[in-house]
C-alpha positions in Angstrom: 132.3 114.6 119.6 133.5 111.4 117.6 132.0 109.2 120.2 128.2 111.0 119.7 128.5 110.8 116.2 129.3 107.4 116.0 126.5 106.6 118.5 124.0 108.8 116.8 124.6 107.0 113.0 124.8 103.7 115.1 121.0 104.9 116.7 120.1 106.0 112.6 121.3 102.8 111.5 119.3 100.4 113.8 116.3 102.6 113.2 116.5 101.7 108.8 117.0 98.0 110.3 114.1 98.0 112.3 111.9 99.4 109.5 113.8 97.1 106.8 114.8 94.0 108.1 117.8 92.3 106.3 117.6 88.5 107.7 115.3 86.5 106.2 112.0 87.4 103.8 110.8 90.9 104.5 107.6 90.7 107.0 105.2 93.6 106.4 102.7 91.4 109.0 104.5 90.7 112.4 101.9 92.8 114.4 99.6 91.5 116.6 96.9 94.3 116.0 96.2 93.0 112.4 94.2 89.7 114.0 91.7 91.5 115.0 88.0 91.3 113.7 87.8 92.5 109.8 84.6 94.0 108.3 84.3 91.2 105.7 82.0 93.1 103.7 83.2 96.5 101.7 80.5 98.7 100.7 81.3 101.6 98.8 81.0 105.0 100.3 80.6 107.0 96.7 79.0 107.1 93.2 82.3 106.5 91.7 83.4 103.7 94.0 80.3 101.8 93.0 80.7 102.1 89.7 84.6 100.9 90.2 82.8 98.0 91.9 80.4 97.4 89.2 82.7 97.4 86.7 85.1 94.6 87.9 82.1 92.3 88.7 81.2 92.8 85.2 84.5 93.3 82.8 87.8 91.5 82.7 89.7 94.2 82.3 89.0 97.5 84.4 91.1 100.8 84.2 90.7 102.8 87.2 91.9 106.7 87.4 91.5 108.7 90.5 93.3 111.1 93.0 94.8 109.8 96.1 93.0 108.3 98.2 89.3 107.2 96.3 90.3 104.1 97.4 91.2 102.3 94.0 94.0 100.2 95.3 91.6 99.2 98.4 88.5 98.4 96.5 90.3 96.2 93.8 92.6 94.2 96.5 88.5 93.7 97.9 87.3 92.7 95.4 90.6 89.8 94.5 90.0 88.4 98.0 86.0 88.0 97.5 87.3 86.0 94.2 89.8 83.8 95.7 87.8 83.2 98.6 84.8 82.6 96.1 87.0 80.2 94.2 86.3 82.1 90.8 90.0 82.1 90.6 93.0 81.0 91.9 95.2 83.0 92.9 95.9 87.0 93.2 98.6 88.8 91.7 99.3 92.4 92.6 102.4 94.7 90.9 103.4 97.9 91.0 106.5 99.9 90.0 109.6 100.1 92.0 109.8 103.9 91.4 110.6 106.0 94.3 109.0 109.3 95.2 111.6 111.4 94.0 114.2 109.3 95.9 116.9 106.8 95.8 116.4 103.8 98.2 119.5 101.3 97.0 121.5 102.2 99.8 119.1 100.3 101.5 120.8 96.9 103.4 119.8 93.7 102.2 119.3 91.8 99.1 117.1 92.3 95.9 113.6 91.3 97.6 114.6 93.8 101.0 115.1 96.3 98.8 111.9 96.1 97.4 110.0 95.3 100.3 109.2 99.4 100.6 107.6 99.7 97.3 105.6 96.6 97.9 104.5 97.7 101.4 101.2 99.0 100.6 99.5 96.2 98.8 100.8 94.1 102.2 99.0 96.5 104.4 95.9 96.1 101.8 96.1 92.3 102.2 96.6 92.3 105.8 93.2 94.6 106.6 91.5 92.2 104.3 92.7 88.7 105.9 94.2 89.1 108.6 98.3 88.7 109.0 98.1 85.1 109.9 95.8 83.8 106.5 97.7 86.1 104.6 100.8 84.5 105.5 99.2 81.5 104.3 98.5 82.5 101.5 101.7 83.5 100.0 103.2 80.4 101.6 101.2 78.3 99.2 101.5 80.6 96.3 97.9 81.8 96.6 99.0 85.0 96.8 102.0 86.8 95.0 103.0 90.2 95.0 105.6 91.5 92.7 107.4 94.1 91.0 106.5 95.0 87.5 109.8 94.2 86.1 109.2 90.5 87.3 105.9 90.2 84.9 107.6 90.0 81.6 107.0 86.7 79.9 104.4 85.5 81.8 100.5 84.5 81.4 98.3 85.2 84.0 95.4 82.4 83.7 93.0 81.7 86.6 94.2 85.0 88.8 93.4 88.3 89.8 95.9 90.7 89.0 96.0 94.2 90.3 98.6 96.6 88.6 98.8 99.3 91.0 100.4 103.1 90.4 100.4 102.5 87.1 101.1 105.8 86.4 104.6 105.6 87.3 104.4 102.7 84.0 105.7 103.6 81.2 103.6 102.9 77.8 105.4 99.9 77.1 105.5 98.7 80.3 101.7 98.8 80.5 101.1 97.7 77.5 103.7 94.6 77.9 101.3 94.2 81.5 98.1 94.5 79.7 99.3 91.4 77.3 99.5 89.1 80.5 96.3 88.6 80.7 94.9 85.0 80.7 92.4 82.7 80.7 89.4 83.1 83.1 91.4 85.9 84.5 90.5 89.6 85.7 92.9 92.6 85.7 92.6 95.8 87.2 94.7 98.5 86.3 94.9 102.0 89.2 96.6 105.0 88.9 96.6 108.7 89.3 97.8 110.3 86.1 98.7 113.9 88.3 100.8 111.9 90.3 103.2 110.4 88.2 107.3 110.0 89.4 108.1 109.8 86.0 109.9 112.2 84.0 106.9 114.6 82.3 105.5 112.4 79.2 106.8 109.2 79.9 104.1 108.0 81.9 101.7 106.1 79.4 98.7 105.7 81.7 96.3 108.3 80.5 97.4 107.4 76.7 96.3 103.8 77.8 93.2 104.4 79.0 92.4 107.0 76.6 92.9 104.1 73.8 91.1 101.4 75.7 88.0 103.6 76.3 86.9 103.2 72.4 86.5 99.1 73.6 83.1 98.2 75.3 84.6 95.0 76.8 87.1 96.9 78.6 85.9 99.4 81.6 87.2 103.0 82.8 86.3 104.4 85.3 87.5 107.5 86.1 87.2 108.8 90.0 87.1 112.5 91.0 87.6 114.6 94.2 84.2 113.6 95.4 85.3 110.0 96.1 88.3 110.7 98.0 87.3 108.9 101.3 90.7 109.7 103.2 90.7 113.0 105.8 88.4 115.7 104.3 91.6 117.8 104.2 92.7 115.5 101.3 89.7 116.6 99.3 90.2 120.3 99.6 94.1 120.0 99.7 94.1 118.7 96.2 91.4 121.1 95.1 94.5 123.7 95.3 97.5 121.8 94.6 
């Protein structure tokens, strides 16, 4: 019995180290099937993704609030490519909290930047479908690209970039705020979130205070998505309909 256990946490083990790797820089794009052949142009497939689309082409600052899966993260990591590939700025910078869904990942082995990697593995997968794992590699080689946790933003100005802020709703007020004030020359931010889906204790998520203040400014877009623009598996759609 002693010898299956050990074997079975042995099998567990491996399995966490497979998924978090604890030499060297975490790798969210060692897989060949990311080289193949991109759609280079994104079209959007609703009302409310064209306007999301409008509005950054347009605004410096863009506020986007929407259920899971209206493609907000997607369509504003787009749109920061098209920029840096357009040379209108450059460089991308994409944040997001490192708050768990309801869960505690420090036990997690490695150092400070493995430990993160998790949180940070969706805007990788974003990149990758966008440019490919090679380029993208690249990229954040030369510094093109950086993606970070919010707690790394503080006391920085963003000029010349893209910066995406994603699950902002797991921000508190003066953490958005404090990300809001990094904005710099020649830059654009986008801020996405989905205020029903906050991790956050109840009322300490400051999104929908945010963009409730900043949509008094005309300089400043929100753009608020709905059920209809959920482009994921229909069952999404009707799933959150109930929940």
């Amino acid at each position: 019995m002693g010898k299956r256990s050990a074997r079975q946490t042995a099998e567990a083990v491996a399995s966490v180290e497979e998924l978090f790797p604890v030499s060297g820089r975490f790798d969210a794009l060692d897989d060949e099937r990311r080289e193949q052949s991109y759609v280079r142009r994104v079209r959007p497939k609703s009302d409310g993704q064209r306007r999301l689309m409008e509005a950054i082409d347009r605004h410096a600052l863009v506020v986007a609030l929407g259920p899971a899966g209206t493609g907000k993260t997607y369509l504003a990591i787009t749109k920061a490519v098209e920029a840096l590939e357009a040379g209108t700025v450059e460089r991308i910078v994409l944040t997001r909290p490192a708050v768990g869904a309801g869960e505690e990942l420090g036990y997690l082995p490695g150092n400070v930047e493995d430990k993160l990697a998790p949180y940070l593995r969706p805007l990788y997968d974003a990149l990758a479908e966008r440019l490919g794992g090679k380029r993208l590699k690249k990229l954040l080689f030369e510094g093109a690209i950086e993606i970070a946790p919010v707690a790394f933003m503080r006391g920085r100005t963003l000029n010349n970039a893209f910066v995406v802020i994603d699950e902002a709703q797991n921000c508190t007020y003066m953490q958005i705020k404090m990300l809001l004030t990094r904005l710099g020359w020649h830059s654009t931010m986008v801020v996405n979130g989905d205020p029903d889906q906050s991790d956050l204790l109840l009322g300490l998520s400051g999104l929908s205070d945010i963009a409730e203040r900043l949509s008094t400014l005309e300089s400043i877009a929100v753009v608020r998505l709905g059920d209809a623009d959920i482009v994921r598996h229909p069952l999404v759609g009707e799933m959150l309909g109930v929940l």
